[in-house]
FITI-430966 format. One record per residue (C-alpha): residue in one letter; z, y, x. Coordinates in pm, whole numbers, padded with zeros to 5 digits, always signed. Layout:
aZYX ...
end
This chain:
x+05869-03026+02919 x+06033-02762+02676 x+05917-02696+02312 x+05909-02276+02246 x+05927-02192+01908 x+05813-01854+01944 x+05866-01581+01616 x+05812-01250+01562 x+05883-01085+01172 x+05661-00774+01118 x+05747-00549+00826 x+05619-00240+00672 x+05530-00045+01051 x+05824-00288+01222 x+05809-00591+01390 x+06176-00784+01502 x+06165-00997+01837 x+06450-01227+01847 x+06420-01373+02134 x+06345-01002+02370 x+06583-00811+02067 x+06374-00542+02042 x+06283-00377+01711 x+05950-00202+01748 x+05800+00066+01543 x+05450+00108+01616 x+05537-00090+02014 x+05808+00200+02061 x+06162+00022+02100 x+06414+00164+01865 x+06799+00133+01974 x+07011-00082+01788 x+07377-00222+01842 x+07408-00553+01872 x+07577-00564+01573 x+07346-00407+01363 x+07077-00585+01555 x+07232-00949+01446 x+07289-00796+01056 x+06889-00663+01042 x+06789-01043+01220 x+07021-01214+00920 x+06871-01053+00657 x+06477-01038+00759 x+06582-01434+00814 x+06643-01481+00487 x+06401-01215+00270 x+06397-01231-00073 x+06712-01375-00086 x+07080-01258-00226 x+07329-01237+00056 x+07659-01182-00027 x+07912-00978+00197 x+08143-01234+00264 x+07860-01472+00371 x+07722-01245+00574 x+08043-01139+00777 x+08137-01509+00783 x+07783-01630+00944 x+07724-01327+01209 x+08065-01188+01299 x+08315-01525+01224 x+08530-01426+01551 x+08524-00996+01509 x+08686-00766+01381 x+08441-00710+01068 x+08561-00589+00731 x+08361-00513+00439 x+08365-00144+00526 x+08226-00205+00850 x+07898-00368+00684 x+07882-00141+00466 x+07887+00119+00781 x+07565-00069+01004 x+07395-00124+00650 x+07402+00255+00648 x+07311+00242+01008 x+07014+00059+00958 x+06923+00213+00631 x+06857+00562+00841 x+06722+00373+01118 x+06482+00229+00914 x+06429+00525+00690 x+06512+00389+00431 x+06639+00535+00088 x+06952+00381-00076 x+06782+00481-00476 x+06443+00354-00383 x+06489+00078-00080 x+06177-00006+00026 x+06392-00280+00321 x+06749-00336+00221 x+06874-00366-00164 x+07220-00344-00257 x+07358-00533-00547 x+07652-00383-00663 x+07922-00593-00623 x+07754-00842-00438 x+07584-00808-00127 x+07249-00747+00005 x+06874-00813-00079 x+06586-00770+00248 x+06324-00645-00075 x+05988-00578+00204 x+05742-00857+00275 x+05784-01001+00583 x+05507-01124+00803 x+05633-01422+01039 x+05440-01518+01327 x+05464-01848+01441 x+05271-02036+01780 x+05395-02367+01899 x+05374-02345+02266 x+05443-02646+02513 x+05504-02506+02896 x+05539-02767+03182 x+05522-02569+03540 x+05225-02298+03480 x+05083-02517+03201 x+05021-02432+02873 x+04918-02708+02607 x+04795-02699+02255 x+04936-02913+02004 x+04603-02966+01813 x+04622-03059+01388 x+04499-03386+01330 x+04145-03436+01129 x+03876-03630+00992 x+03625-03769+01247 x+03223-03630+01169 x+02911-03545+01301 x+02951-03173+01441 x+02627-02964+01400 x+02580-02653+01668 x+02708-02422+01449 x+03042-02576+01395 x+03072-02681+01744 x+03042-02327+01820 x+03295-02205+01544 x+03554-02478+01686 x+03473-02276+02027 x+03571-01959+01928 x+03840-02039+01754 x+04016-02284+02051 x+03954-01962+02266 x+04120-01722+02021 x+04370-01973+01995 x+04424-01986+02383 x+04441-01630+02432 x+04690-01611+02141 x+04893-01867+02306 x+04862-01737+02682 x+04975-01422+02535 x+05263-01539+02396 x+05366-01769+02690 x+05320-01464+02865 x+05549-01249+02651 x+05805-01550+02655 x+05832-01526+03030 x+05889-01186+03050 x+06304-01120+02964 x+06314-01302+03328 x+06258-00942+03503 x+06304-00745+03133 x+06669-00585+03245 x+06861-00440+02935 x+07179-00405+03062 x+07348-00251+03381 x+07684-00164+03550 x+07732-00024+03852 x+08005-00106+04036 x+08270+00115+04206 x+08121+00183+04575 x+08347+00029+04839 x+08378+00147+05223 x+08118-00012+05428 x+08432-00056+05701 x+08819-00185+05692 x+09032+00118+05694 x+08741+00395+05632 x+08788+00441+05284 x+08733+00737+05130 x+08827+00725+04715 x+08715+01042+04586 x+08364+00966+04761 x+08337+00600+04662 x+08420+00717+04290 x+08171+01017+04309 x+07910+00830+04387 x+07988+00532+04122 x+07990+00832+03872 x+07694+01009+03947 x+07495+00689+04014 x+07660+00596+03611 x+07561+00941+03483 x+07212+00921+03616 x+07151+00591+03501 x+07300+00687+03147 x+07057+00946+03112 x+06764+00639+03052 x+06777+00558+02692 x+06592+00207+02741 x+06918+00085+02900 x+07314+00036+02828 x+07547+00150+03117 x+07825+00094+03133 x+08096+00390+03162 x+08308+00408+03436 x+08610+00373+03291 x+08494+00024+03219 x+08402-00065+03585 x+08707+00161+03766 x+08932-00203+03779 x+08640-00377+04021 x+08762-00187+04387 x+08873-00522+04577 x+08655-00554+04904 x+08555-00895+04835 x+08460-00826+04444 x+08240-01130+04364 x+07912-00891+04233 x+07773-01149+03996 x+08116-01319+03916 x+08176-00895+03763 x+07902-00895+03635 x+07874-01238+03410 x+08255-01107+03313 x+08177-00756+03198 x+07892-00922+02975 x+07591-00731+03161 x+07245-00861+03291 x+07248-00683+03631 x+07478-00478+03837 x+07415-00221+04137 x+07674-00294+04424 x+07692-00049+04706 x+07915+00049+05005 x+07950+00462+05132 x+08111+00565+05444 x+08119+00918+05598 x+08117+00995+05936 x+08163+01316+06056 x+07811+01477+05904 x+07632+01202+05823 x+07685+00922+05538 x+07601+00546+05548 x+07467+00398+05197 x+07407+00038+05112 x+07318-00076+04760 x+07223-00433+04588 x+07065-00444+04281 x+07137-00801+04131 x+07027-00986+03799 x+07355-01186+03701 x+07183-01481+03536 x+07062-01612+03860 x+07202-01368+04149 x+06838-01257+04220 x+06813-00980+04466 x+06599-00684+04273 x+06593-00460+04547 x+06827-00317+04847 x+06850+00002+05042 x+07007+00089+05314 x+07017+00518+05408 x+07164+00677+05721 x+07167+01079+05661 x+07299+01379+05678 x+07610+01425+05416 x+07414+01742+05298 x+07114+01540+05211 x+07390+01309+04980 x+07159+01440+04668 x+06864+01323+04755 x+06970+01004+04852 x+07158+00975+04502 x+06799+01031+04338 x+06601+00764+04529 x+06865+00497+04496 x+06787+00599+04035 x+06474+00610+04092 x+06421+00310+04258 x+06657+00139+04061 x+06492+00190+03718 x+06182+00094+03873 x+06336-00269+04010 x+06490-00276+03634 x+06090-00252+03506 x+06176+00059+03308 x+05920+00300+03178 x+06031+00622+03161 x+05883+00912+02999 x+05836+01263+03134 x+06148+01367+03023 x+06395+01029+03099 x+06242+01103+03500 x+06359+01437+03537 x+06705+01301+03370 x+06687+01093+03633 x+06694+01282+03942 x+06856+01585+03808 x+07113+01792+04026 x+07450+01979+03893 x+07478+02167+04176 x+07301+02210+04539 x+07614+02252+04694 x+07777+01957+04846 x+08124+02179+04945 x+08171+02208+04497 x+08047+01867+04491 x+08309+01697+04694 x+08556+01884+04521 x+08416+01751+04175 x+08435+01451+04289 x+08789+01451+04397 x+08851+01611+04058 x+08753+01327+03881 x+08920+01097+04126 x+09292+01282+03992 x+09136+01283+03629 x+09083+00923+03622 x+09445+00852+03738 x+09595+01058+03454 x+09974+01188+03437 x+10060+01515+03411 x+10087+01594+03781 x+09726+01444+03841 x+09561+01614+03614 x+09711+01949+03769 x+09527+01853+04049 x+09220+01729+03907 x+09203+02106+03741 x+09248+02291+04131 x+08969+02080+04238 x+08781+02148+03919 x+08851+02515+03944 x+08782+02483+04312 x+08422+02356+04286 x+08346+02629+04051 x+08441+02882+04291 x+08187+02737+04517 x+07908+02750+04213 x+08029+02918+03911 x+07669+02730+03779 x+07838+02409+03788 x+07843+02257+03422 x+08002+01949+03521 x+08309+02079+03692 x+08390+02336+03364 x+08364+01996+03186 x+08598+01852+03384 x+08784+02118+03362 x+08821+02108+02934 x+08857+01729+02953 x+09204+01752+03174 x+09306+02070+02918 x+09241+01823+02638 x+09466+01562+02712 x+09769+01788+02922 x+09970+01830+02583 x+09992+01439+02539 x+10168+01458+02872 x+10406+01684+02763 x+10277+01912+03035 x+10112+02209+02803 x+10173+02385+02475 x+09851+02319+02268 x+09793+02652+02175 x+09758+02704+02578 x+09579+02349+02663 x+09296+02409+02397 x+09256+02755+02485 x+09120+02696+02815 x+08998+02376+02716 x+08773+02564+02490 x+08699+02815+02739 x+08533+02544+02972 x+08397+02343+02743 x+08182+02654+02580 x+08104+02733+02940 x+07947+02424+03043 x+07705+02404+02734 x+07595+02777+02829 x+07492+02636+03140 x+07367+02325+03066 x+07371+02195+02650 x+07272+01872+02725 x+07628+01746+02865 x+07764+01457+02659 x+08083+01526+02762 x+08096+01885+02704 x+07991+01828+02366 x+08229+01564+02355 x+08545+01806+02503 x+08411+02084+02240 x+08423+01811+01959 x+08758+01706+01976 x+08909+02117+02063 x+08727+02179+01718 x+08930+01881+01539 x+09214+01868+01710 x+09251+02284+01694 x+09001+02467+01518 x+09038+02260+01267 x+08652+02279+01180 x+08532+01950+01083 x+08183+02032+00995 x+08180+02184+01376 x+08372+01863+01488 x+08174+01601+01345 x+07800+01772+01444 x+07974+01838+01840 x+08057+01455+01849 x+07719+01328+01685 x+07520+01512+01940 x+07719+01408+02257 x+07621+01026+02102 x+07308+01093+02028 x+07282+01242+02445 x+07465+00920+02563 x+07502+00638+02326 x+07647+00459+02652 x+07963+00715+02612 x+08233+00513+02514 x+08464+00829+02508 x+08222+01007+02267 x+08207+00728+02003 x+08614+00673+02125 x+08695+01037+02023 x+08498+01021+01733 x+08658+00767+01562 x+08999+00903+01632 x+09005+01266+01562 x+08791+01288+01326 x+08652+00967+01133 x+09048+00903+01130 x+09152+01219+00995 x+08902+01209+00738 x+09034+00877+00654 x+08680+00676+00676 x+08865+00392+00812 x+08553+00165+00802 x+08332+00378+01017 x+08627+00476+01281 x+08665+00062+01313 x+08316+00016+01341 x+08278+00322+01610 x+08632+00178+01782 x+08443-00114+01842 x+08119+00009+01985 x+08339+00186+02215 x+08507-00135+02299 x+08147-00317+02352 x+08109-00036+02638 x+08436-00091+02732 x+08566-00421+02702 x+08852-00451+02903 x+09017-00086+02792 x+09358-00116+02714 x+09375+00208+02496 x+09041+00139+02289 x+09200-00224+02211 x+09511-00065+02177 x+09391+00176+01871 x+09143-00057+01691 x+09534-00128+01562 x+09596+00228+01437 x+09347+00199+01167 x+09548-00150+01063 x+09873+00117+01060 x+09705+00366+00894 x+09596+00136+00678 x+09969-00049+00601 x+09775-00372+00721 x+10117-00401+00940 x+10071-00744+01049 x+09708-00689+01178 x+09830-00387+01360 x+10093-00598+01537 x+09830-00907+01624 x+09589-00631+01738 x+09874-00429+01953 x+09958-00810+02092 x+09568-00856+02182 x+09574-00545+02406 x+09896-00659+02565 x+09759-00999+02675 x+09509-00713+02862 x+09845-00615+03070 x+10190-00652+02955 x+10296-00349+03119 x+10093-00054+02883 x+10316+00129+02744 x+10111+00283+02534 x+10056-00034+02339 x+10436-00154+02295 x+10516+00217+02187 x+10243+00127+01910 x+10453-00177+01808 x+10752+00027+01831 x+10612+00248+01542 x+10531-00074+01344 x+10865-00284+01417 x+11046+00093+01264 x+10842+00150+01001 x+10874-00183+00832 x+11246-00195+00966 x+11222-00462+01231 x+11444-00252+01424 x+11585-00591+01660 x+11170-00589+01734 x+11159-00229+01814 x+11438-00264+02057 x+11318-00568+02285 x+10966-00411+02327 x+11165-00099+02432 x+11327-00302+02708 x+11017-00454+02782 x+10860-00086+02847 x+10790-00143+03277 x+10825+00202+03312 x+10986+00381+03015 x+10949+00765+02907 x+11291+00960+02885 x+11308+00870+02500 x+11313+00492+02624 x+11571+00487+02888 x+11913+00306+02865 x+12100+00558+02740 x+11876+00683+02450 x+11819+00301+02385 x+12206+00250+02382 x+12263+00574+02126 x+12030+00399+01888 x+12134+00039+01867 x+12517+00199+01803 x+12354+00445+01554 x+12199+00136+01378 x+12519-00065+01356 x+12723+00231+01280 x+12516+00360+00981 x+12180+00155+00924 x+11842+00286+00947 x+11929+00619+00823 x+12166+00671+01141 x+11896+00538+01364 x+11693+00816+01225 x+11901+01067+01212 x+11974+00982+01610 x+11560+00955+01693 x+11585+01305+01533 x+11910+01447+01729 x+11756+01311+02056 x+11453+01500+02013 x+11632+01839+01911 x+11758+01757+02247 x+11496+01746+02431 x+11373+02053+02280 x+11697+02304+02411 x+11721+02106+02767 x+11340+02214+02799 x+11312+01834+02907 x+10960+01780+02782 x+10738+01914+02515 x+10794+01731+02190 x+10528+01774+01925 x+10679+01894+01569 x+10524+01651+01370 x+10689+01357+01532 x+11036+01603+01463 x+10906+01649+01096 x+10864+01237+01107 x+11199+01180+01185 x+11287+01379+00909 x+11104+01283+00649 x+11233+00985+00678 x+11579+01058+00613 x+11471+01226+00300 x+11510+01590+00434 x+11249+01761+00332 x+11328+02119+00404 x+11362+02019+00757 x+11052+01856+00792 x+10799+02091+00655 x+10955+02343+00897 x+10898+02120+01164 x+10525+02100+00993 x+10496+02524+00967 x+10612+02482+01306 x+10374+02226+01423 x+10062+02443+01219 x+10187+02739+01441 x+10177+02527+01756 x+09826+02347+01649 x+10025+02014+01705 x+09713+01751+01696 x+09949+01513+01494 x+09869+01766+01186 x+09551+01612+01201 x+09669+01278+01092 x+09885+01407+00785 x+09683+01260+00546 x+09701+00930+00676 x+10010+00852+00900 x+10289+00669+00693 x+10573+00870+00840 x+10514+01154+00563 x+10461+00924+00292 x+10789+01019+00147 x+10635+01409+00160 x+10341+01377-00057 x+10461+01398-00393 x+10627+01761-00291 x+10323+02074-00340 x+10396+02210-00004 x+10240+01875+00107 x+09905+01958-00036 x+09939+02311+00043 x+09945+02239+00408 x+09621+01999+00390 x+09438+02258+00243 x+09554+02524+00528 x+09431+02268+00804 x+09108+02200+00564 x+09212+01843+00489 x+09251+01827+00117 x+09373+01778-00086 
end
């Protein structure tokens, strides 16, 4: 027999369920992280009382990353969820240099239930033995049966997170046979299965990028599941045959490995759609969702009609997601392909901007060229269809990284969240180019980390939750953080090319060198012989000849037409050695260019040594930074 202590806190229109986590206004469910979730439970737990920010970092978040800007940050979160006003706080006081006050009156509701099997027993109060008359008798009647009701109701309620799903991801699709695999199909249908599901607000999907790893033929569906922190997961297999496609899917709750529902389809390839919508559809049903009008025609909504521009998306986004220059060349013919097929296609001209985004980190593009048509998509696809997440998200991050319109920015990336709050990319981007160019430090961790909560096991989001420690000069953070994403896989380069900027800046330059001959496979600036130049540049004349080498080698690059290099990191090198002249032409040269590193003047330390001269705050204002 098991003792439930059942509580619900109701305040103002509100009431909190711990044990469901559900924050009801007026029995609608309002999202909440689970962060800000655990910091509204905390301080409802302890109403009336003064909480101070230490205490209330230490008690909910000992093992996170949670700094004082980050409370302040879901405090503001659940000030506006709450609608609540910061000069007049009718839930959450602040106390100026202390902490926190929950100011409403809180209702607690409290019934002490004992279950054994389907049984559900009383614990009566003890009283005084006396003669009843028939009107108490029938008094202590009606209130034993309002009592029972109250408790059957609540037994009821506490059985209920058994089949109450909150929580899915759906795994990549495998071949139903040994050597009849088909990538680009298995990954389409993983994504559109993702994006359908991520268009029900009731429930937190997880993005592909965060499921992509999970391909082995004998993946252990619950064992994924339990390790990518989830309630349930949809497991399927695909296989075409000439005309015709094969499709079998599980629908599992992890906690037990209960079967919520299978189906098995054997149809034409042209009726592909339709099967995609009754797998959704039957899928949020199993997960006991209740959808309104408009989360059902999410649901079951088509991009296209054409399955020809549909297999071609799909194999876009199978290049896209393996990145490098040369695969996102393809990704954009297959983009540009299914577009020919239906120039009504939204999701291939998002495609399309997302590849032109990233092609000048590759070296592949000038940005004045890659944002261009990255803009050019991007605008398309929200003509066609405005409520595209990514779209907004692709526009977002062309207005930062190139317009330079941070207003535009800022509103792009708040609506593709507000479309998808499962987008780890959208809350990703956000905190990155723009939160970080803005320098709110606080709310790009605290955005950082939802993205990592969607994303758990992403070696670039763990990899820049360190930036804002470099950004910062928190240098030893940034290197523990850098380390963290390395125990993910010792071979990202990515991250050790992080720790290469820390070891330099701080002039751990026997650091810098063994994590560049731990780089598995190393750019051209990290092969043997650049490697060699620079350690006989350092002994030769210190740190200011292994700058002045960093900056030859890149000058290099630049005439042999090796490999774009971006100005600023030029202008960097520079600066370092003191040359100014040098490095604010490198800067004119990287505002001419729309370099994205501009973006981060105002907070990366390699121009520190710039900011005292006026042509410094000249150039903020011209990219609408500052001063």
């Amino acid at each position: 027999m098991n003792n439930l202590d059942d509580h619900l806190y109701e305040f103002g229109p509100f009431r909190l369920d711990p044990t469901q986590r559900l924050l009801l206004r007026a029995e609608e469910p309002i999202r909440l992280s689970p962060m800000v979730f655990d910091l509204l439970l905390f301080l409802v737990q302890n109403n009336g009382q003064l909480l101070e920010k230490n205490e209330v970092i230490k008690h909910l978040w000992p093992d996170s990353f949670v700094e004082q800007g980050n409370l302040t940050n879901n405090i503001s979160i659940l000030r506006r969820e709450l609608g609540d006003n910061g000069k007049h706080p009718k839930y959450i006081e602040t106390v100026p240099k202390h902490g926190y006050r929950f100011v409403a009156d809180v209702r607690i509701l409290q019934v002490e239930v004992a279950v054994a099997e389907d049984e559900v027993h009383v614990q009566e109060t003890p009283h005084h033995k006396h003669h009843p008359t028939r009107k108490s008798q029938a008094l202590s009647f009606t209130l034993i049966l309002v009592l029972l009701l109250v408790v059957a109701f609540f037994f009821w309620r506490g059985r209920k997170p058994a089949s109450a799903v909150t929580s899915i991801a759906v795994l990549p699709f495998k071949p139903l046979e040994v050597g009849s695999a088909d990538p680009s199909l298995e990954l389409g249908m993983t994504d559109s299965m993702i994006m359908k599901l991520s268009n029900v607000g009731r429930i937190r999907v997880l993005p592909l990028s965060a499921v992509r790893r999970y391909t082995a033929p004998d993946q252990d569906a619950i064992k994924t599941g339990r390790e990518l922190g989830v309630e349930s997961v949809l497991d399927g297999s695909i296989q075409r045959s000439q005309d015709r496609i094969r499709v079998r899917v599980n629908l599992l709750r992890v906690s037990d490995g209960q079967s919520l529902w299978t189906g098995q389809f054997d149809e034409k390839f042209t009726d592909i759609f339709t099967v995609q919508n009754v797998i959704s559809e039957r899928a949020a049903a199993a997960l006991k969702l209740k959808l309104g009008s408009n989360e059902t025609r999410q649901l079951t909504k088509q991009y296209t009609e054409n399955t020809e521009a549909y297999q071609a998306y799909t194999r876009g986004r199978y290049f896209w997601e393996k990145r490098g220059a040369e695969n996102l060349k393809k990704a954009i013919e297959e983009f540009k392909k299914a577009i020919a097929l239906d120039d009504k296609y939204a999701l291939a001209f998002a495609g399309l901007a997302d590849c032109y985004n990233v092609l000048p980190s590759y070296g592949a593009l000038s940005p004045t060229e890659a944002y261009t048509n990255a803009k050019a998509a991007a605008t398309k696809a929200l003509e066609i269809d405005d409520t595209i997440a990514e779209a907004h998200t692709a526009l977002a991050r062309i207005k930062a990284n190139y317009d330079w319109d941070w207003p535009g920015a800022e509103a792009e990336f708040k609506r593709a969240i507000e479309l998808n709050s499962n987008s780890s990319s959208a809350h990703y981007f956000y905190a990155l180019n723009y939160l970080v160019p803005m320098g709110k430090f606080a709310e790009a961790a605290a955005e950082l980390s939802r993205a990592r909560e969607l994303e758990p096991f992403s070696l670039i989001v763990n990899t820049n939750l360190g930036v804002i420690f470099y950004y910062q000069g928190q240098y030893d953070k940034a290197i523990e953080q850098y380390r963290k994403a390395l125990e993910l896989d010792p071979r990202f380069v990515s991250a050790r090319l992080r720790l290469i900027d820390v070891y330099t800046e701080t002039g751990r330059f026997d650091d810098a060198f063994a994590e560049h001959e731990l780089i598995v496979e190393p750019r051209d600036t990290e092969n043997p012989k650049y490697l060699k130049q620079l350690k006989e540049a350092l002994q030769q004349s210190g740190s200011q000849g292994y700058w002045r080498k960093r900056l030859d080698q890149a000058k290099e690059k630049i005439s042999e037409k090796a490999e774009y290099v971006p100005p600023t990191s030029i202008a960097g090198f520079a600066a370092r050695l003191g040359d100014n002249e040098q490095a604010f032409d490198w800067l004119e040269k990287a505002f001419e260019e729309r370099d994205e590193g501009l973006t981060r003047l105002k907070v990366d330390p390699r121009y520190k040594n710039l900011r005292a001269d006026t042509r410094y705050a000249d150039l903020l204002r011209r990219i609408h930074l500052g001063p």
